[in-house]
C-alpha positions as CSV (number, residue, x, y, z in Angstrom):
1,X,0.0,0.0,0.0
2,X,1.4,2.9,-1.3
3,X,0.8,6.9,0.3
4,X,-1.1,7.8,-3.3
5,X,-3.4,4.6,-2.9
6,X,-4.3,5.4,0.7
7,X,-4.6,8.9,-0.1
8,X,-7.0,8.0,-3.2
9,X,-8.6,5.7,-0.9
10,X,-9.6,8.7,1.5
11,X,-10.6,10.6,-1.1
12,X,-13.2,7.6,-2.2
13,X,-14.6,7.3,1.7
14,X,-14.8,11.0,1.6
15,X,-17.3,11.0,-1.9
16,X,-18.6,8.1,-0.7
17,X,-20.0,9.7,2.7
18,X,-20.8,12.9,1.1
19,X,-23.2,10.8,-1.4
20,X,-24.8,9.2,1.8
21,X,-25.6,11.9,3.6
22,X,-26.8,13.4,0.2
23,X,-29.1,10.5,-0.8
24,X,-29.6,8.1,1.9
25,X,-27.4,5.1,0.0
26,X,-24.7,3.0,1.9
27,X,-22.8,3.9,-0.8
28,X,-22.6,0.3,-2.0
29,X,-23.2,1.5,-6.0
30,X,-20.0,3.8,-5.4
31,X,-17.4,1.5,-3.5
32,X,-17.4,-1.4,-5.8
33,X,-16.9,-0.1,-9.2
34,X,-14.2,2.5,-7.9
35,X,-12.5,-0.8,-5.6
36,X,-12.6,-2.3,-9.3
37,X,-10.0,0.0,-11.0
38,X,-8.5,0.6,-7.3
39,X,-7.4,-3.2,-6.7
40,X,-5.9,-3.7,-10.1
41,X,-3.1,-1.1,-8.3
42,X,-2.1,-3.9,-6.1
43,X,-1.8,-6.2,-8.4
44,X,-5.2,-8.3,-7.5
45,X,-5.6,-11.1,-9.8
46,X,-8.5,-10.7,-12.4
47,X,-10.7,-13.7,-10.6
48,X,-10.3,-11.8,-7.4
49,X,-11.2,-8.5,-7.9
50,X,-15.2,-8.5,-8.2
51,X,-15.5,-10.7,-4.6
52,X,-13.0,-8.5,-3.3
53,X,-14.8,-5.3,-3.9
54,X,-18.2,-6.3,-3.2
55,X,-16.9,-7.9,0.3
56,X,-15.3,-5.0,1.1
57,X,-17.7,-2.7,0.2
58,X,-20.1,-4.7,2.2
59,X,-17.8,-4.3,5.3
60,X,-17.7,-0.8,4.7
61,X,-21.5,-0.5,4.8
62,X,-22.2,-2.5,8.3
63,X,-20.6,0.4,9.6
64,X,-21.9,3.2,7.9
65,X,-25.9,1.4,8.4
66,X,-24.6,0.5,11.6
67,X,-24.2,4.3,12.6
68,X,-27.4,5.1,10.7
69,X,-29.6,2.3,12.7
70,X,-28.5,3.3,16.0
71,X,-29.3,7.1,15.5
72,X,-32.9,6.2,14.0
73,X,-33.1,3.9,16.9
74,X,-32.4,6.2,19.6
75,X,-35.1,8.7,17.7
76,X,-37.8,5.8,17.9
77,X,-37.6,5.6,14.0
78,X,-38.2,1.8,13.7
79,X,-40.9,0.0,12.8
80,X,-40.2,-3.2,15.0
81,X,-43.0,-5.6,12.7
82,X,-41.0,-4.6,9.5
83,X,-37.4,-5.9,11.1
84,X,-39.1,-8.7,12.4
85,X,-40.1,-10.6,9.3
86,X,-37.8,-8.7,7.0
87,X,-34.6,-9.3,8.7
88,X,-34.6,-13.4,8.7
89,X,-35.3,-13.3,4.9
90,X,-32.0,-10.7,4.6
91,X,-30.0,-12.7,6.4
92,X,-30.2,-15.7,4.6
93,X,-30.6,-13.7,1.2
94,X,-27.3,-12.2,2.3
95,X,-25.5,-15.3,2.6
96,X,-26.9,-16.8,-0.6
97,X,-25.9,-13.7,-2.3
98,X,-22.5,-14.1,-1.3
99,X,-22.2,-17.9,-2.1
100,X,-24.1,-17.6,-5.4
101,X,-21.0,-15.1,-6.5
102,X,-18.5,-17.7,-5.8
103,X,-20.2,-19.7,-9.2
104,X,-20.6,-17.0,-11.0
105,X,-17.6,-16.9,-13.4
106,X,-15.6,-13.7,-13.1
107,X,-15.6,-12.3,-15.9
108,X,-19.3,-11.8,-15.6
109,X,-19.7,-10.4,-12.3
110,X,-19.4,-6.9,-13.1
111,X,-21.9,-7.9,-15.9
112,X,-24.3,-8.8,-13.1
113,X,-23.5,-5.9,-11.0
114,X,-24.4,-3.3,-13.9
115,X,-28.2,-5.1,-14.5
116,X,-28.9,-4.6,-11.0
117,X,-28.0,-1.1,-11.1
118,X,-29.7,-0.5,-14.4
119,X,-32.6,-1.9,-12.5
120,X,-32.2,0.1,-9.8
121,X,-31.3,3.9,-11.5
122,X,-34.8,3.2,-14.0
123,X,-36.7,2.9,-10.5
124,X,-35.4,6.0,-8.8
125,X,-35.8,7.6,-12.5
126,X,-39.2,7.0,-12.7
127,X,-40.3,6.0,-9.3
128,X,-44.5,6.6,-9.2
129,X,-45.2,9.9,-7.1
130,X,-48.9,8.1,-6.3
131,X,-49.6,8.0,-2.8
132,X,-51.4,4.9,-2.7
133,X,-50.8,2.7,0.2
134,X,-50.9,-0.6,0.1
135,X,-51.4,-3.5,3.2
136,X,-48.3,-5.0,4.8
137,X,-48.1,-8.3,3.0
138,X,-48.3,-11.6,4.8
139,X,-45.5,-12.7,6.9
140,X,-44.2,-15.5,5.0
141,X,-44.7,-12.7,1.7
142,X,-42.2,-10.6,3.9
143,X,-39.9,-13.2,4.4
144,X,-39.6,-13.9,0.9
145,X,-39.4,-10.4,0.0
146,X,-36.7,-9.7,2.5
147,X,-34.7,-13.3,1.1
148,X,-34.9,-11.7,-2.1
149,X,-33.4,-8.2,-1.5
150,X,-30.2,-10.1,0.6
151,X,-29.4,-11.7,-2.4
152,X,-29.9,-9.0,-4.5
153,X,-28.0,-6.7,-2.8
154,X,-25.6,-9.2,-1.7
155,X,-24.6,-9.8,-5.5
156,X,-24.5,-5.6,-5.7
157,X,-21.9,-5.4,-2.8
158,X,-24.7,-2.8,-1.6
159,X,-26.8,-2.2,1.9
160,X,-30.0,-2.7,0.2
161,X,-32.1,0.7,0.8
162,X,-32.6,1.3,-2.3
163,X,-34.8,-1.1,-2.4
164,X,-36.3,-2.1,1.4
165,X,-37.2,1.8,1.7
166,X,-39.6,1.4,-1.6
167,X,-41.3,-1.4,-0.1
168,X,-42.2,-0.5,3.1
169,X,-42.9,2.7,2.1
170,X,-45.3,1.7,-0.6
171,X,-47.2,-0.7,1.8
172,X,-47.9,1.6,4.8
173,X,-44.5,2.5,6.5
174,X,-44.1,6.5,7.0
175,X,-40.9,7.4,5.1
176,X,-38.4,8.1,7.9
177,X,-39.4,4.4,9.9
178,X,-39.1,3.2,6.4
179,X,-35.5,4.8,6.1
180,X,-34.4,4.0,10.1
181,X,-36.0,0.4,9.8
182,X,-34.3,-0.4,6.4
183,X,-30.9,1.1,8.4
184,X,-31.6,-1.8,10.6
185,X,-32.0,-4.3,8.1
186,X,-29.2,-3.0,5.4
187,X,-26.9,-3.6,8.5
188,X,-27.4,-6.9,9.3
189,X,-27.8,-8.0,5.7
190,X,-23.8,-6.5,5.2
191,X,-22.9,-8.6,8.3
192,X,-24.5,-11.6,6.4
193,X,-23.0,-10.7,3.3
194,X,-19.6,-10.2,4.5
195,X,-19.2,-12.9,6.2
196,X,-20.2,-14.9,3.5
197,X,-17.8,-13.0,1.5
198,X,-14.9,-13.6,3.8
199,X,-15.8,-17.5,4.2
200,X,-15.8,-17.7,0.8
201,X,-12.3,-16.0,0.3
202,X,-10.6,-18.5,2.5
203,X,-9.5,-20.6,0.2
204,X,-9.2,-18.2,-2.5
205,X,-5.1,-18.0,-4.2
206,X,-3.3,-15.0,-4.5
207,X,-4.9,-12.2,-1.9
208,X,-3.6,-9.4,-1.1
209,X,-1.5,-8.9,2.7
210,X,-4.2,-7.5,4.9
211,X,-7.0,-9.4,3.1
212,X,-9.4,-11.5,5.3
213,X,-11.1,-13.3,2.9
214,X,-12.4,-11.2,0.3
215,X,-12.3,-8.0,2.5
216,X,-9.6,-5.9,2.3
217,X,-8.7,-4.4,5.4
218,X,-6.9,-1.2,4.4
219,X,-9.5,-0.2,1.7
220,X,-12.3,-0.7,4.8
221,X,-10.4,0.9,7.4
222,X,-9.4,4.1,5.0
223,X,-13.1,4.6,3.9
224,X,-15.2,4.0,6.6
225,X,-12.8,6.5,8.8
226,X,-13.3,9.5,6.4
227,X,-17.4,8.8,5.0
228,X,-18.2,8.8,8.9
229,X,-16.7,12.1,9.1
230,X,-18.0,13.8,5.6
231,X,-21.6,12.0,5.9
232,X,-22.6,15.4,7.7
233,X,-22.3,17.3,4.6
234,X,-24.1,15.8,2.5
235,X,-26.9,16.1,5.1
236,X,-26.4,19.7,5.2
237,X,-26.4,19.8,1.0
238,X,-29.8,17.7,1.2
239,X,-31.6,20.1,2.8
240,X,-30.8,23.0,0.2
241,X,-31.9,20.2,-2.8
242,X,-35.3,19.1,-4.1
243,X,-35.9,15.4,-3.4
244,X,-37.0,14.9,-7.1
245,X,-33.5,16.5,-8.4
246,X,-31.3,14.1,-6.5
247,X,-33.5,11.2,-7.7
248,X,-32.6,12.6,-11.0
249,X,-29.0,13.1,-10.5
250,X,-28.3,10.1,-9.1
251,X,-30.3,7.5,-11.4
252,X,-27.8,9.4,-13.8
253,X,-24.9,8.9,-11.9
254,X,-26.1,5.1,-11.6
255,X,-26.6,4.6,-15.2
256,X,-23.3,6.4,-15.6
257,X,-22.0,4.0,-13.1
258,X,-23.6,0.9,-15.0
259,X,-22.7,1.4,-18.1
260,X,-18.7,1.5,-17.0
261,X,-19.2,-2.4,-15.5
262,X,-21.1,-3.2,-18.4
263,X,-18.3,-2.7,-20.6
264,X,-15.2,-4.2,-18.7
């Protein structure tokens, strides 16, 4: 590890913190394709750098969700029925995810990564502005809901907001539960996910010194120290912006973002 690649590091955690506080994101969708061109630096072997990057940027999130849950927590913004039945289905999602990446041949990872994110930016694009509310689904209905956004997000290296908070939003949660309770779950599902990530990585040939499994320790340490420090910013920047405009700028950004892993 070189001065310039902690440095550039920093300067990743720091964007990466802004954008959270800015948008509400774990900052899953900006980690992994920068830890893509940033691991090739150390000389990471091609087969080793999309599990690298998505485990890594999963460790970086249980700390920056982790922060987020507790704070929402202490401000009674949970809704405790949501965690419930979502959370079992996120856990094992999460560890599915991770597992299901190990068979997925390298080369089209980042392939997979850039759908998801496609699918994500067109719903924040054009995300209904109905009101409609809709009944909490049946429990099992949750479960399978929550099983399916672990492994989704698992596979994106990401927390999973941007896709919990729609949900429980659209069936009856008030927005800021919705954000605190999907805090709650986006934590434990990067727990899940990263330690799937790192069990998987044990075996793995060729990993970088500091690496514990498919986490890279300096990469995690640099940019979870400076987003928990620059996440206030954003904040403040949010309130100055129209929640429609970010939606706009950053389904851009994503597609932006997608269309760079789509063509490695």
């Amino acid at each position: 590890m070189s001065i310039e690649l902690i440095f550039v590091l920093c300067l990743l955690g720091g964007f990466v913190g802004m954008m959270a506080g800015l948008l509400g994101i774990g900052g899953g969708l900006i980690v992994v394709p920068a830890l893509t061109f940033i691991l090739p630096l150390i000389e990471v072997p091609s087969d080793n750098i999309m599990p690298m990057a998505l485990g890594t940027s999963l460790a970086t999130i249980i700390i920056t969700s982790g922060s987020s849950a507790f704070n929402h927590l202490r401000l009674g913004n949970i809704d405790f029925f949501a965690v419930k039945w979502l959370m079992p289905g996120v856990v094992v999602g999460g560890f599915l995810g991770a597992f299901i990446a190990e068979f997925i041949p390298a080369e089209y990872l980042p392939r997979v990564f850039g759908v998801i994110v496609v699918c994500l930016a067109l719903q924040m694009l054009f995300s209904s502005r109905s009101h409609k509310v809709y009944p909490m689904p049946s429990r099992p209905a949750t479960l399978a809901t929550g099983s399916a956004i672990g492994v989704v997000s698992s596979l994106a290296g990401i927390g999973g907001g941007s896709l919990s908070v729609p949900f429980l939003n659209r069936h009856g949660v008030e927005m800021r539960r919705a954000v605190g309770s999907s805090s709650v779950c986006g934590c434990v599902l990067a727990i899940a996910g990263m330690t799937g990530f790192v069990l998987s990585g044990v075996s793995a040939d060729n990993l970088p010194q500091y690496s514990l499994g498919y986490v890279y320790l300096p990469a995690l340490i640099a940019i979870s120290l400076v987003s928990a420090f620059t996440t206030r910013f954003g904040a403040l920047m949010a309130t100055s912006m129209p929640t429609v405009r970010l939606k706009r700028v950053f389904a851009l950004f994503l597609f932006f973002v997608a269309g760079i892993m789509l063509l490695k």
